[in-house]
C-alpha positions as a Markdown table, in Angstrom:
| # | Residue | x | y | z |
|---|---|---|---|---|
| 1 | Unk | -12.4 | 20.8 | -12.3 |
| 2 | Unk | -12.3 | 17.7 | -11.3 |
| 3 | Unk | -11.9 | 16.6 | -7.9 |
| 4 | Unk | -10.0 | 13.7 | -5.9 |
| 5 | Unk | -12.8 | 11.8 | -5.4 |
| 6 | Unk | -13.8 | 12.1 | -8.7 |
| 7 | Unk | -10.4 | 11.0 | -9.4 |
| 8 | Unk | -10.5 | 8.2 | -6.9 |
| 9 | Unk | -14.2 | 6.4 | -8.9 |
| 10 | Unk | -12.2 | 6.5 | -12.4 |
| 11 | Unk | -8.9 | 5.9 | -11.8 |
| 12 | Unk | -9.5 | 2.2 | -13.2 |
| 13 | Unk | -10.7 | 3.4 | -16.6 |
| 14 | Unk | -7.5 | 6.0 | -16.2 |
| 15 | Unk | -4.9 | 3.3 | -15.4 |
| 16 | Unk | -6.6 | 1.0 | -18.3 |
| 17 | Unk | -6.8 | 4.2 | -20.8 |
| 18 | Unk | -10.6 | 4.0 | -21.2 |
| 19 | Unk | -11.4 | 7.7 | -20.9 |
| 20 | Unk | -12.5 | 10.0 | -23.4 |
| 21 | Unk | -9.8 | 12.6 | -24.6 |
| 22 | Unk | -11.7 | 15.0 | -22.3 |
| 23 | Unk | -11.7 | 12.7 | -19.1 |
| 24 | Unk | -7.9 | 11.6 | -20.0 |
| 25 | Unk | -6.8 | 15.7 | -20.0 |
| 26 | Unk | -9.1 | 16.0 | -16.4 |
| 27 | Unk | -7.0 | 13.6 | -14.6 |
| 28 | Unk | -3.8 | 14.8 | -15.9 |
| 29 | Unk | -4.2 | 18.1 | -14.9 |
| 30 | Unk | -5.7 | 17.1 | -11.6 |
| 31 | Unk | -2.7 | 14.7 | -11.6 |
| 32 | Unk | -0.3 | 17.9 | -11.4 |
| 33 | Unk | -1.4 | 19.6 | -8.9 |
| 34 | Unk | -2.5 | 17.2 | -6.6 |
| 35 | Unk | 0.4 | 14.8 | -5.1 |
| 36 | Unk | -1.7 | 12.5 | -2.6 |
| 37 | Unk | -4.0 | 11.4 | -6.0 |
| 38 | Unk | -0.2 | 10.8 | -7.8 |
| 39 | Unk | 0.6 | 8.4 | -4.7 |
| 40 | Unk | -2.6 | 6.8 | -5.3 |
| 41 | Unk | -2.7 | 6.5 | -9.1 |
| 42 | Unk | 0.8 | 4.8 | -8.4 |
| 43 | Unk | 0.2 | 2.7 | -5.7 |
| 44 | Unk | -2.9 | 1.2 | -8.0 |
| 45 | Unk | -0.8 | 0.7 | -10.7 |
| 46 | Unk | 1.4 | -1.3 | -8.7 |
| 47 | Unk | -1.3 | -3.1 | -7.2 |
| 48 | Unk | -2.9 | -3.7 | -10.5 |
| 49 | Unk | 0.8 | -5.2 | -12.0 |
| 50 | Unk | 1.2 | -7.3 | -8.9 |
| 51 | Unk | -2.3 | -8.9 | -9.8 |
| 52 | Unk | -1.5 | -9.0 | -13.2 |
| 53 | Unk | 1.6 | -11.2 | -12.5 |
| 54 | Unk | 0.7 | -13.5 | -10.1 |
| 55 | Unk | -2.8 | -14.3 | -12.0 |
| 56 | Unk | -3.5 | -15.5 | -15.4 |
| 57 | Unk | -2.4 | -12.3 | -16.9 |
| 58 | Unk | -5.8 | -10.9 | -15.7 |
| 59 | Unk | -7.0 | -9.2 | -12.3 |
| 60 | Unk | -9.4 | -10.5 | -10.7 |
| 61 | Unk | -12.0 | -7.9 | -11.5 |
| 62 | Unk | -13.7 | -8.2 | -8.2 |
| 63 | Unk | -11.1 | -7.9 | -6.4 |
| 64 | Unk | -10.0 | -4.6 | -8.3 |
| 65 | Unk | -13.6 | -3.5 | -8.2 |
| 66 | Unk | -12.9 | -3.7 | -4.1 |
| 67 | Unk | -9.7 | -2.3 | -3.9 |
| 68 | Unk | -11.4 | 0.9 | -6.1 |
| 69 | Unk | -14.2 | 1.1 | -3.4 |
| 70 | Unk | -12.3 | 1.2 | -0.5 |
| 71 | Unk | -9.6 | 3.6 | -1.5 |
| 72 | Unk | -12.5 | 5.9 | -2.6 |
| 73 | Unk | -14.0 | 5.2 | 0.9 |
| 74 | Unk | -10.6 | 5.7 | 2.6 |
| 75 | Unk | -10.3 | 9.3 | 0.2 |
| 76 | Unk | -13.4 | 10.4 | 1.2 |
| 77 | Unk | -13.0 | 9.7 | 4.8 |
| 78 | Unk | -9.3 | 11.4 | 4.7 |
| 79 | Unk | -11.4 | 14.6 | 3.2 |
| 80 | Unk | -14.6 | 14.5 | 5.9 |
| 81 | Unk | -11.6 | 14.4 | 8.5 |
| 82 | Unk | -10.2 | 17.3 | 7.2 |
| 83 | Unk | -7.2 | 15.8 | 5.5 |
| 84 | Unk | -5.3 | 17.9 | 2.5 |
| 85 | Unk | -7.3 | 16.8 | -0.5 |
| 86 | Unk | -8.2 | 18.9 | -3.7 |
């Protein structure tokens, strides 16, 4: 099963439909039970648009690379704290 922060170090590959068939199902499922790690996929598709628009049609890679760390950071924190993560 996989978990949020598991969720949280592919998401990229998710958002750019890199993972395997296997990987793709994982995240899905996680994806409907788990409503924090639907904000998040959302919010870093935004994000990930907004670079896309105001760039050259390409994020900055690290800059997305970052922004991947630190929400992963920031989930795991949340979890250690004893926030509402599955």
């Amino acid at each position: 099963m996989l978990m949020c922060k598991g969720l949280a170090e592919i998401a990229s590959d998710y958002i750019d439909d890199e993972l395997t068939g296997r990987q793709n199902l994982s995240v899905k499922m996680h994806l409907m039970m788990c409503r924090h790690c639907r904000t998040f996929i959302g919010n870093l598709r935004a994000s990930t648009d907004l670079l896309k628009v105001h760039s050259s049609g390409r994020g900055n890679e690290e800059l997305i690379r970052k922004i991947d760390e630190r929400v992963a950071e920031a989930l795991s924190a949340r979890k250690s704290e004893g926030g509402v993560l599955e």
